[in-house]
N, C-alpha and C positions, 0 to 999 in steps of 0.2 A: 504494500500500500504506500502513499504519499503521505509523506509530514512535514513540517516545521522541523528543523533539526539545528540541535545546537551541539557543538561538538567541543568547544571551548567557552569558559566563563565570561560574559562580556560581549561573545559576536555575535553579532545578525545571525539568526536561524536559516536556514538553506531548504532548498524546497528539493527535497530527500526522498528516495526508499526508505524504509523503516521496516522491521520485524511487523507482522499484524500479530493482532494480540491473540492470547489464549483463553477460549473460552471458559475452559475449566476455572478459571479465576476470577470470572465477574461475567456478568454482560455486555456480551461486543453491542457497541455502539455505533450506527453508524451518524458520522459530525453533519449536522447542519448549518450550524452557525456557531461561532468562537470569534468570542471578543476581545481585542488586544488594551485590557486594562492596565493603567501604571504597577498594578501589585505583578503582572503577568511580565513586564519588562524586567524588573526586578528578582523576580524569580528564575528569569533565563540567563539574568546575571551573573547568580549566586551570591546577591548579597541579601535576600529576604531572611527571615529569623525563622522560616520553614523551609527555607531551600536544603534538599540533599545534594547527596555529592557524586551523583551519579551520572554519570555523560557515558554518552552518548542520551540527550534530553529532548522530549517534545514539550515544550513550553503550553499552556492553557490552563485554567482552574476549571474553566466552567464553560456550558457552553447547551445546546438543543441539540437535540436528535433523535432518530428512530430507535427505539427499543426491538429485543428482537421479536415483540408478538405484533410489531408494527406500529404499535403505539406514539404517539411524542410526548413527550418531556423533555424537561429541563434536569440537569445534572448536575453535580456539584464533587468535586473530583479532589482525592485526597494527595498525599504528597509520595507521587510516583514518579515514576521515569516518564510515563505515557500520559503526554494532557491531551488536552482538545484539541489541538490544532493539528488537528492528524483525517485522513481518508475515517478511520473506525479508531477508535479509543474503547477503555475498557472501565466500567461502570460498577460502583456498585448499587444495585436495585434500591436498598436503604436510603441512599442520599438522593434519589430520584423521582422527580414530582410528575405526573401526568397530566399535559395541557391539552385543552380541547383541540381538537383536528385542526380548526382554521385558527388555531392561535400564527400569531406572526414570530418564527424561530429568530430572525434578525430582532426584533422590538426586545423580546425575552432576555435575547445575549447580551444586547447592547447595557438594558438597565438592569436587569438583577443582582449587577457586582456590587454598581456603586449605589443603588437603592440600598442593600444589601447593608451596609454598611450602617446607616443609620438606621436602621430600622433593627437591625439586632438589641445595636447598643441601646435605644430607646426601650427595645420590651426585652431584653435579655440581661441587661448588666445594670440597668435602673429599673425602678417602678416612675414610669412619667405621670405625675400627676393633671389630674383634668385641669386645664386654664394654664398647666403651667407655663413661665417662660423662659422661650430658648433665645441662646447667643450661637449662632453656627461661625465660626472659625474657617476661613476658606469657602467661602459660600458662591464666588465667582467659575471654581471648578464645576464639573457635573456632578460629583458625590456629594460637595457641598450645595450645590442649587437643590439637588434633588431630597437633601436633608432637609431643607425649607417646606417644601412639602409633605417631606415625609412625618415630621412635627404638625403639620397641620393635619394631618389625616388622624394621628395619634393622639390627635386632643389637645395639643397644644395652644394657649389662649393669644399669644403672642409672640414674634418673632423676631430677633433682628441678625442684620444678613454682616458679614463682617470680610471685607475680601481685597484685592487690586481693582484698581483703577471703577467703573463700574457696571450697571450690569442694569438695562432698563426688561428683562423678564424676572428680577428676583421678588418684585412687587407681583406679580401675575401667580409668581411659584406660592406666594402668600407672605413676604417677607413685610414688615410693618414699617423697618427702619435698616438704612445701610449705611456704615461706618465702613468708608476707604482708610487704607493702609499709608495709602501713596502722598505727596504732600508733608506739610508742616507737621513736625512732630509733636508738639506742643499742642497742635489744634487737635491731631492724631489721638493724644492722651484724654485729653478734653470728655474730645465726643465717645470716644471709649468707656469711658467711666461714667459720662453720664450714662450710657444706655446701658450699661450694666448694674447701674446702683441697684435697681431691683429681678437680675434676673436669676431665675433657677436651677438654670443649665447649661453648661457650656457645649456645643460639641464642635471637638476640635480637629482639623485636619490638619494643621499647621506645626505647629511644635517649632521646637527651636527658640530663639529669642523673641521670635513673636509673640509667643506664650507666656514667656516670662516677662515682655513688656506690656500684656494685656493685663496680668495679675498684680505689676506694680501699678496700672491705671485702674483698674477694678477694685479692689478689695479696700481700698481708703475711701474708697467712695460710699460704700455700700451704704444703703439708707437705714438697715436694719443687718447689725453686724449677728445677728443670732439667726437670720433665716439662711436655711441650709444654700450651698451653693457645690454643686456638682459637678467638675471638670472630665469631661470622657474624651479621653487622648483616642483617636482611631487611625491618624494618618500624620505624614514626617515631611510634611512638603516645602518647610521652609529650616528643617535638621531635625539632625537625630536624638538633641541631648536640646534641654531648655535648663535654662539653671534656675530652678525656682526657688524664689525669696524666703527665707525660714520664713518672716514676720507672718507675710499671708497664711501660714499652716495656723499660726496662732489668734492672728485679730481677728478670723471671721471662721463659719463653720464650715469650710472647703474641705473636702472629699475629689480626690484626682484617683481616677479607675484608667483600665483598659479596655479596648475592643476589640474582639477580634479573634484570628483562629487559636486557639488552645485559652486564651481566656472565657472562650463560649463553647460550651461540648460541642459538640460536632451534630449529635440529636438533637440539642437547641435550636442549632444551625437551620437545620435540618425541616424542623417543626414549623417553622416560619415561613418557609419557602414557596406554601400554596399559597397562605392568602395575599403575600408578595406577589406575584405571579397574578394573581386574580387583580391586584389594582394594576400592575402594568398593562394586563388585556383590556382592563376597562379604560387605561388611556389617561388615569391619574396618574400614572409616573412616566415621563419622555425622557430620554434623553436625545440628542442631535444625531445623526448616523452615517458613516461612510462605510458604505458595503463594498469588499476589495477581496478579487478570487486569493485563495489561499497562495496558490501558485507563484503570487506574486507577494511573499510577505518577505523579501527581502526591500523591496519598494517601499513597503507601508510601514517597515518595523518602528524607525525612529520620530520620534515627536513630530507634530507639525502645530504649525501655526492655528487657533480657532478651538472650538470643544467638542468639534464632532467625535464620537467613537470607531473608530474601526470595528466592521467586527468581517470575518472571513467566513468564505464562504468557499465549499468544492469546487 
């Protein structure tokens, strides 16, 4: 069969022969759609904190496809040699959801990751309270717009979007208020802190010193230093390491979690996945889309400009 092949740490994948898998091991899958998410660049890398060390690799976590009683679903792919971006990949039935006939396998791949993301964290590693309010971290990305949303669908009473430069669909996504990054740092801190004086939640895709300069603007500000305030780290997109301020662990009630794979079982994971699934078919979760034959993912491998997703296709 044909795959995505990585053969060293770092390079573009190569549009490859590959072994086809063994059924005796799971259920052959055949790929419909696979989406080239940042956590999927990362993992072809070898620098993800779930990367093995096995190469010859087919890089994909996830992705649609035909089961073998014909069926489709969506699949959710644990940490093998053999991901999605392959002719057939190999499954396990447990982590796979069945989607109605005319679901759209492109729509699914595209947003399931980065839906995904906030939506665990919201009902897996918190209880979100009804009304409460969120701060999204990186809200200009698609895992951050679509956490905009996804707080709103979760009962969230209010929003505000926090990102680069800015972004006239994060109002549409349901966002109430947006604090740019970009500009005056003073003003930066300002507006920070006021929108945060009374918020409940953080969810962050950023990390790094941005984090640590959100929590020196936040936590003096807060209107009500005893109302709990909850930091959910999910993403690394502005570093790896934030050096967070002792003081904030002390002046206010901050709670900082994680998200993500091995911090959420995998049956969590797991458990989530249909009704996921059910609001992207109903078209309340989008993300932008560039559909690109497999064949060609040394073309498509590296970043471009805009937030379309990739996702591949046979």
């Amino acid at each position: 069969m044909k795959a995505a092949v990585v053969t060293a740490w770092g390079d573009t994948p190569r549009y490859e022969d590959y072994p086809e898998p063994a059924s005796e091991r799971g259920a052959v899958v055949e790929v419909l759609a696979a989406a080239l998410h940042p956590r999927v660049r990362s993992q072809a890398a070898g620098s993800h904190y779930s990367s093995t060390d096995e190469l010859p690799m087919v890089p994909g976590i996830d992705g649609v496809g035909r089961m073998p009683n014909g069926e489709l679903a969506y699949f959710l792919l644990g940490d093998a040699a053999l991901g999605s971006m392959a002719t057939r990949t190999l499954v396990d039935p447990r982590r796979a959801v069945t989607l109605p006939p005319d679901a759209d396998p492109v729509a699914i791949a595209a947003a399931m990751n980065p839906a995904m993301s906030s939506w665990v964290a919201l009902r897996r590693r918190i209880a979100l309270a009804p009304g409460a309010a969120v701060m999204v971290l990186g809200a200009t990305g698609n895992a951050g717009g679509l956490a905009i949303r996804v707080s709103r669908l979760l009962g969230a009473g209010s929003v505000v979007a926090v990102g680069r430069g800015s972004d006239d669909r994060l109002a549409a996504l349901g966002a109430d208020a947006f604090v740019s990054l970009d500009g005056d740092p003073a003003a930066y801190e300002q507006a920070l802190g006021a929108a945060g004086a009374r918020v409940d939640v953080v969810v962050d895709y950023l990390w790094g010193q941005v984090t640590a300069d959100a929590l020196a603007a936040i936590i003096p500000r807060r209107a009500d230093a005893s109302q709990e305030l909850t930091w959910i780290q999910i993403g690394s997109m502005a570093g790896l390491e934030a050096p967070v301020p002792s003081a904030a662990l002390r002046a206010a009630r901050l709670s900082i979690v994680g998200s993500g794979q091995g911090s959420v079982p995998t049956r969590d994971i797991a458990a989530e996945i249909g009704e996921l699934a059910g609001a992207i078919i109903r078209g309340e979760l989008t993300v932008e889309t560039t559909v690109a034959p497999l064949a060609n993912v040394e073309q498509w491998w590296a970043p471009r400009e805009g937030s379309a997703r990739v996702v591949f296709v046979p």
